[in-house]
N, C-alpha and C positions, 0 to 999 in steps of 0.2 A: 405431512412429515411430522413426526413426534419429536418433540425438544425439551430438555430440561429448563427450568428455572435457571437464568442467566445472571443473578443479578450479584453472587459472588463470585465468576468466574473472571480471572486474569490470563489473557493471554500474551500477556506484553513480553515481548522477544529476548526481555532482560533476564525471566525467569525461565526459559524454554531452554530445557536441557539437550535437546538433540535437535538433528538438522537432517533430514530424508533429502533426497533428490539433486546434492551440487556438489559430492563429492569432485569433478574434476575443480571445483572453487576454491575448494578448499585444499587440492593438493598444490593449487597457485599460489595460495598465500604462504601455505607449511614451505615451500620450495623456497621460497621467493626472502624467507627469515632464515633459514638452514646456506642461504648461498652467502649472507653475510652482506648482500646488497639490498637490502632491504629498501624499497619506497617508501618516502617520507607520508606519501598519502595517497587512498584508495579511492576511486571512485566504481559505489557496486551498484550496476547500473539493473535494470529490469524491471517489470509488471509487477505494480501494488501489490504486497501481502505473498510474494514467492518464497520469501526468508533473508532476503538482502539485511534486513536488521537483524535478525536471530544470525546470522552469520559474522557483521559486524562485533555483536556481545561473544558470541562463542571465544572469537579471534582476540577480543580483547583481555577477559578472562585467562585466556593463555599466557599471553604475554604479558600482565600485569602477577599475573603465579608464579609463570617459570621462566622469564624473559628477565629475567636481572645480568645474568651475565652475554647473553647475546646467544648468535650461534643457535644448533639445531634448538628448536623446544621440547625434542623427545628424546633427544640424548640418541637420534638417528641420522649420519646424515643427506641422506632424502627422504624427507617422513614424507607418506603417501596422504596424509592427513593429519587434520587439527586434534580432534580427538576432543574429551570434553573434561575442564574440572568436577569435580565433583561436587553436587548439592549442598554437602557437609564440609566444602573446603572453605574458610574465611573469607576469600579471595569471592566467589560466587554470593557466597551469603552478603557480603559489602556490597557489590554490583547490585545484586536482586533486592536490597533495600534502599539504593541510592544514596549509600555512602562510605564509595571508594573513596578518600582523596585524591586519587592520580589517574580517575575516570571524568572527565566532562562530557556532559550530553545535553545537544544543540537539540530543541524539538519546539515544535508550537505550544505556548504555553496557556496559561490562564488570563484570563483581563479581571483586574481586582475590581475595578468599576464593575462590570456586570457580570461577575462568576459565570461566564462563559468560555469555552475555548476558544481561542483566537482563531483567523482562518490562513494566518500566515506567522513567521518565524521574525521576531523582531529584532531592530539593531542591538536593543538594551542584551537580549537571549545573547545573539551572537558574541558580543564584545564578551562576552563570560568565557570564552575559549580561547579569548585572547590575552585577558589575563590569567588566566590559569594554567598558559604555557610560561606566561612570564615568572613564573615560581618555578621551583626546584622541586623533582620528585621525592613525595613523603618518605618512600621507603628505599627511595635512591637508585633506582630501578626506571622503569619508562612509563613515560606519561602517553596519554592515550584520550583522543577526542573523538565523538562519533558526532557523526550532523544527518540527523532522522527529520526532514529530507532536503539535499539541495533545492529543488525543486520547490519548495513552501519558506525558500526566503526573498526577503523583500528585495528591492534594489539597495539599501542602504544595509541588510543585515549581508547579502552575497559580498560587498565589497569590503565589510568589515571581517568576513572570513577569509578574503582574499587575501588578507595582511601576511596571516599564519599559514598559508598554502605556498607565499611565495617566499616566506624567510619561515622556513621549517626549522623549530627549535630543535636543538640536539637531542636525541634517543626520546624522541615524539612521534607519535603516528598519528596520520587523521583517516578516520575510516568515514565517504560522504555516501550515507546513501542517495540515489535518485529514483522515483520512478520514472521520468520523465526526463531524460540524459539532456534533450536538448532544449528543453527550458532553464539547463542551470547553465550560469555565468561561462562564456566560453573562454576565459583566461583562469576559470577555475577548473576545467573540465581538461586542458593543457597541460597544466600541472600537475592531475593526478594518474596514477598508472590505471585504466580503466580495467575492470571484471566486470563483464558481463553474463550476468546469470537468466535462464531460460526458465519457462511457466513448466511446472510438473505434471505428469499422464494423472492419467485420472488413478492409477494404481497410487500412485506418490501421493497426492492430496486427500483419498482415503488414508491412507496410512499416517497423515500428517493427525487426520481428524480422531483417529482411532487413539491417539496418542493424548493429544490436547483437551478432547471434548469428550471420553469413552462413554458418556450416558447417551451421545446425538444420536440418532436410531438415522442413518441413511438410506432410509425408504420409500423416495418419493419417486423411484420407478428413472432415476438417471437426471432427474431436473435441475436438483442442486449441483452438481458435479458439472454440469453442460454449463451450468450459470457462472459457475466458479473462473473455467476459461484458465485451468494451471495453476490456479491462487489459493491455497491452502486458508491466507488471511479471509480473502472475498467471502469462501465458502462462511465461514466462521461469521465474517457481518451479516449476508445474507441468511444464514441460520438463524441466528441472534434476532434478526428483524421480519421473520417471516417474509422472507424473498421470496419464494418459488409462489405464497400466495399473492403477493404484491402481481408479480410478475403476471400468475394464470389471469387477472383481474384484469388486465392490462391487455394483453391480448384478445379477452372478452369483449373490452369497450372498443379494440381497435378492429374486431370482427364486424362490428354494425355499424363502425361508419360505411354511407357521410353520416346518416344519421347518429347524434349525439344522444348517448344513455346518461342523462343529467346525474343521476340517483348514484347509479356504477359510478363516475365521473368524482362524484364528493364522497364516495368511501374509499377511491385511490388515493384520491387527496389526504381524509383524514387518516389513511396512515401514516403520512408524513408528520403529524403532531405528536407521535408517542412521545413522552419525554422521557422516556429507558432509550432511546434508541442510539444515543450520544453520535460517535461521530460514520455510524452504521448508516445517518439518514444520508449522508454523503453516497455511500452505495445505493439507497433505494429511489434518491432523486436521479439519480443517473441512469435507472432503468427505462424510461423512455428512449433517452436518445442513445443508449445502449440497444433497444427493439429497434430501433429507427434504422441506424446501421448495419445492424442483421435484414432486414428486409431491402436494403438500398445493395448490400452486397449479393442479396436471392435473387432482386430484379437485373443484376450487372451479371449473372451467369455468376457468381463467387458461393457456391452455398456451403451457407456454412456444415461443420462437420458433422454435425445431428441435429436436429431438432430437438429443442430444451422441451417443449411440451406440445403433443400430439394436435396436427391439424395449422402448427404455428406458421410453417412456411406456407399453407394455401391461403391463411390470412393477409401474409403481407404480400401475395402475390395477387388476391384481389383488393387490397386497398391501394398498392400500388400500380396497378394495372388503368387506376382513373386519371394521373396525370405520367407527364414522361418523366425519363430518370432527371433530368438533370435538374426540374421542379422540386424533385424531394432532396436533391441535394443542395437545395438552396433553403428548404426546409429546415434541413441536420444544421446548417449553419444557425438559420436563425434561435434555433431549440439548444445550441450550444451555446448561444450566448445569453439566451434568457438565465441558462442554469446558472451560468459562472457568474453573470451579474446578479443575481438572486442570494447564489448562495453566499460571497463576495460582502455584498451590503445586509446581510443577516437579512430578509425580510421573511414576512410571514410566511411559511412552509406550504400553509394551505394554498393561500394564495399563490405562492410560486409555481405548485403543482394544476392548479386552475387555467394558469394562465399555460402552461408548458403543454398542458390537452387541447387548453382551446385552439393552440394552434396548430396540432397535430389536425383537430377536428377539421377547421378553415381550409385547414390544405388540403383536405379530402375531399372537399369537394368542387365537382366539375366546373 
């Protein structure tokens, strides 16, 4: 697959002018501001990278432009939809440089000790949404917090958003995203009126890419798309970090177990060191125990809907065919917890990925 040069490209949802594939999402929100009962807060629940945050911006942009006086925001009243500021409107331009005053955004941040990104959302981040309702809106209109993602706060930052979820400031919204609905705080998840948004066809997430990335050449015979799994965002990491080769590589070394391809083995590994791959290597350490689950659902009679790469399901059907199911599902556990403590406590990449094969390898054989 042919890809441009990535290394000034933004895709951050702040700037992303259009939103493919959730219109009924968006006529829930348009409705739901047009009825005059507006919820003090969202929770937009769904799969990594489908646009739950590009949805949040869009919505807040609106309501931070034409939400001053209340009531419909298109002067309709049942708009079928949000619709979008314009690029050239103040309102966008503020947002897309991160400096609205009556925008606060909850996200994982930097660690100034080790100019790294953090792997969780801290109390100090959160309490910032709590004072920031405690002021009065700049332009006297409605103040607006988005939390990118429930799911990546800590126990002490979830209960410090819990403050403002359960004493909602006056003409305040909190838009929370989740990937992961049922890792976030269940008295915050109570509180908020849930959307739930679904993975897009494979038509949508083309369209998404044609839009965002128009140089990415999508040639690689259906592998990136199959990989993507509805995720507009994924495809995008996965591009970014040469996935689909990650991937064919992976399934190479997992075609010759028991026997272990040492050599194959430490250039899976050394992909994991690219230092461009920022927070993409999250997607490409998950490819294991992502194949892992593809093959544990071919051997449970579940197959999946295509095969990402030619010859992939009789791989996992002969690696899987050497112990029984319920061994490899004691496996995915172990290989889910190697990651999450791996990735958790920062440690070496290589080494995280060494050990995350060696145990694929272990279990392979008889």
């Amino acid at each position: 697959m042919a890809s441009p040069a990535v290394d000034d490209l933004d895709f951050h949802p702040r700037k992303t002018t259009t939103l493919v594939g959730h219109a009924a999402a968006e006529a829930e929100l348009a409705q739901a501001w047009a009825s005059g009962r507006m919820p003090h807060a969202w929770l937009l629940a769904g799969p990594r990278g489908i646009g739950k945050a590009t949805l949040a911006y869009r919505f807040a942009r609106q309501v931070l432009a034409h939400g001053g006086g209340g009531g419909a925001l298109f002067g309709s009243a049942e708009p079928a939809a949000l619709g979008e500021v314009a690029p050239e409107h103040a309102v966008f331009r503020r947002v897309a440089g991160q400096a609205h005053p009556d925008l606060c955004v909850i996200e994982i941040g930097v660690d100034p000790k080790t100019d790294k990104q953090r792997e969780e959302i801290i109390v100090k981040d959160a309490r910032a949404a709590v004072e920031f309702f405690a002021h009065t809106s700049a332009d006297g209109g409605w103040r607006v917090a988005i939390i990118d993602a429930a799911d990546e706060l800590n126990e002490e930052s979830a209960n410090a958003l819990l403050k403002i979820v359960e004493e909602p400031p006056e003409r305040g919204l909190i838009l929370v995203v989740a990937h992961r609905p049922g890792f976030v705080l269940p008295t915050i998840r109570s509180r908020c009126r849930a959307l739930r948004m679904k993975p897009l066809d494979d038509a949508a997430v083309t369209q998404v890419l044609a839009q965002q990335w128009p140089e990415l050449a999508v040639d690689d015979g259906g592998s990136l798309l199959g990989m993507a799994e509805g995720s507009p965002g994924r495809a995008i990491a996965l591009a970014q970090a040469d996935g689909v080769g990650f991937y064919n590589d992976l399934v190479a070394w997992m075609g010759k177990l028991p026997a272990v391809d040492v050599p194959l083995m430490h250039k899976i590994a050394d992909r994991l060191t690219r230092r461009d791959l920022g927070r993409g290597f999250r997607t490409l350490a998950a490819l294991p125990e992502w194949a892992l689950v593809r093959a544990i659902r071919s051997g449970a009679g579940m197959q999946p809907r295509a095969e990402v790469l030619p010859g992939e399901i009789e791989v996992f059907s002969r690696v899987l065919g050497r112990r029984n199911l319920d061994h490899w599902v004691a496996v995915w556990e172990k290989v889910s917890l190697l990651l999450a403590q791996g990735i958790d406590l920062n440690l070496d990449r290589k080494a995280l990925a060494l050990n995350v094969l060696s145990a694929l390898g272990r279990a392979a054989r008889v």
